[in-house]
N, C-alpha and C positions, 0 to 999 in steps of 0.2 A: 288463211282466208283474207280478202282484201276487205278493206275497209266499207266499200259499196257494198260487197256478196254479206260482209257481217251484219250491216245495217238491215236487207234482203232478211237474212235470218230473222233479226229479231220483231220483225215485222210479222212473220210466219209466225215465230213463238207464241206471238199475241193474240193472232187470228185462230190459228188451228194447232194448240198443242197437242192436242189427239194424234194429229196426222205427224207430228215432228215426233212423239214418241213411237208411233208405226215405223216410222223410218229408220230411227236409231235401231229398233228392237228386229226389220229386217238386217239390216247390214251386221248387227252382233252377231244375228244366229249365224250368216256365212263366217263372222272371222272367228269365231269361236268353234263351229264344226272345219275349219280350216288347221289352224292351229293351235287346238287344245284350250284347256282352261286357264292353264299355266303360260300357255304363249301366247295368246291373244292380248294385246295392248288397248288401253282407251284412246290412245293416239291415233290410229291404226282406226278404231272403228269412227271416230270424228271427223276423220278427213276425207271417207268415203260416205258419209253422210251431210245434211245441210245445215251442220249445227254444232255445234261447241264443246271441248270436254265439260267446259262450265256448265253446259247445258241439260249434258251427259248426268253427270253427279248431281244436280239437283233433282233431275225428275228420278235416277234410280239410286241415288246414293254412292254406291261407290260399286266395284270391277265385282263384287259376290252380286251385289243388288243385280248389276245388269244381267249376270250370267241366268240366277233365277228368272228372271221377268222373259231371257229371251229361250229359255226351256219350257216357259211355261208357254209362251208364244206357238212354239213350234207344235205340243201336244196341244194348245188349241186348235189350230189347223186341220189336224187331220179329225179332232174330234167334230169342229163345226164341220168339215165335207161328210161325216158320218150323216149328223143330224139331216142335211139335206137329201137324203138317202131316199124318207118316206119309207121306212121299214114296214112303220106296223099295218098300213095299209095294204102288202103284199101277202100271199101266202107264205107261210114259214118256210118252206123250200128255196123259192124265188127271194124271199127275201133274205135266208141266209148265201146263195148264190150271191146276190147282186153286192153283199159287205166283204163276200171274202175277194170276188172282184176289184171293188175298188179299194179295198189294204193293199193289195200285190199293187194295183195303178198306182195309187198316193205313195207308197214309199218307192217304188221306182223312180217319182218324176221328183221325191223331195230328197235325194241324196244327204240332205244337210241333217233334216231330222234323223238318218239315222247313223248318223256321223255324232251327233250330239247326246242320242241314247248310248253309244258306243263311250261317249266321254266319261257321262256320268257312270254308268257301269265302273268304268277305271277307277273312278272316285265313289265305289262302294255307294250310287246313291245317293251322296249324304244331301245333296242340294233337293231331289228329286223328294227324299224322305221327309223333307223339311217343309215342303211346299204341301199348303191346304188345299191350293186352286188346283193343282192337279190332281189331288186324291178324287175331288169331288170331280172331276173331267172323266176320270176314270171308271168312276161309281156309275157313270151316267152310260158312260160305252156297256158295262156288265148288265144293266140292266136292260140295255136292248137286246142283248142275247140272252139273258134269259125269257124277255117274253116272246123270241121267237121259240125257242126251245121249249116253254110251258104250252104255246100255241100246236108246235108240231107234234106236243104228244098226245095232245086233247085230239089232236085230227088221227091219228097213229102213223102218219110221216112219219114222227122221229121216236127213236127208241126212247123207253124208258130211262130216268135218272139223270140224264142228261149235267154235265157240270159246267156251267156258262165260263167259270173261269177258263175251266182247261180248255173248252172250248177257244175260247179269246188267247191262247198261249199257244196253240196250234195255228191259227190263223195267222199270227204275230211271226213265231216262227217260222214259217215259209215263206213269208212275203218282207220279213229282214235279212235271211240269209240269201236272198235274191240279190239286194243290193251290199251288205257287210262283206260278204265273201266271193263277190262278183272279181276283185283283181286275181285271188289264188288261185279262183274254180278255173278262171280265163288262161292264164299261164299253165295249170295242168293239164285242161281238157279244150283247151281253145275257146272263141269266141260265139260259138254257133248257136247256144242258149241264149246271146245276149241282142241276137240280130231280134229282127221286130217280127217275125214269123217264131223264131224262136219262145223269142218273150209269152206270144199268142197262145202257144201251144203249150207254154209252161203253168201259164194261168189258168188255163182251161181243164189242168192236170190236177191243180191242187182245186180247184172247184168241184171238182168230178170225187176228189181223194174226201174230202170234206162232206159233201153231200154222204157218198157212199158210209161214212164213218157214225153218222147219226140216226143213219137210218136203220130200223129195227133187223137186227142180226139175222131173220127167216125170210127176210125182203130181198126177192132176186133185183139184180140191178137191171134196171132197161135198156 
């Protein structure tokens, strides 16, 4: 960094550290779902961002601090595009429609996120287990599917007993292994799922697989 661009920086530090730690905590999450936990460098995420290892390590401590903040980063994302959603406002059908839509959308267009779920899994978790901010991100996605699931039984839309986790592991499930296993499925059965009629038709399969799965067992489908 030149001497001008560094002064630039620290100007920005002082103005809008908010915005300098957004920065840092996007560029982590690519080089960290790039090259692992073990290979990701603070060098490497510093010189693509507008700001300094020095800079790095103060606001998150050190290479575990960053990985945390930019894991938790990542499942904030797709949690706030949930919140935007307006769930409870919908009927429980339409409204579970419209979440399991956009999980298959979000994790398609964020490859990173599930590159970085893919990490921590490697690593048993332990970062993921460790983190409160996430537990409670999480607590907050279960709890919109259970009120659409208490909503759809009160109306008899959805069958009785209904379990919001499994629910949310179904949902999670189809729309990861979209993008996790998108190189192998592509090499054994070609690329025709992955084309945008493809994609179209595939979301609209596990929408249909979804809806049909909640709905009371004597319920013909329409």
């Amino acid at each position: 960094m030149t001497s001008e661009a560094a002064e630039g920086a620290r100007r920005r530090w002082k103005q809008n550290p908010e915005a300098v730690q957004e920065d840092i905590l996007r560029v982590a999450v690519a080089v960290f779902s790039e090259s692992g936990l073990s290979g990701a460098r603070i060098d490497e995420i510093a010189a693509r961002t507008q700001t300094s290892k020095r800079m790095i390590y103060y606001y998150f401590g050190d290479k575990m601090g960053l990985y945390m903040r930019a894991l938790e980063a990542a499942y904030a994302k797709v949690r706030a595009g949930e919140d935007q959603l307006d769930l409870g406002t919908l009927p429980p059908d339409e409204a579970l429609a419209r979440l399991v839509a956009f999980t298959f959308d979000h994790h398609r267009s964020n490859p990173d996120f599930i590159r970085m779920v893919m990490i921590e899994n490697i690593h048993n978790a332990e970062t993921l287990a460790a983190s409160e901010v996430i537990r409670n991100m999480n607590v907050s996605a279960i709890e919109k599917l259970r009120d659409i699931c208490r909503r759809g039984e009160a109306e008899g839309l959805f069958r009785q007993g209904l379990d919001p986790v499994a629910l949310h592991w179904q949902i999670s499930a189809l729309s990861f292994f979209n993008v996790s296993n998108r190189p192998t499925f592509s090499a054994l059965f070609g690329e025709g799922f992955f084309s945008e009629e493809g994609q179209k038709a595939l979301r609209r399969q596990i929408v249909d697989s979804l809806l049909a799965e909640v709905r009371p067992r004597d319920t013909p489908r329409p």
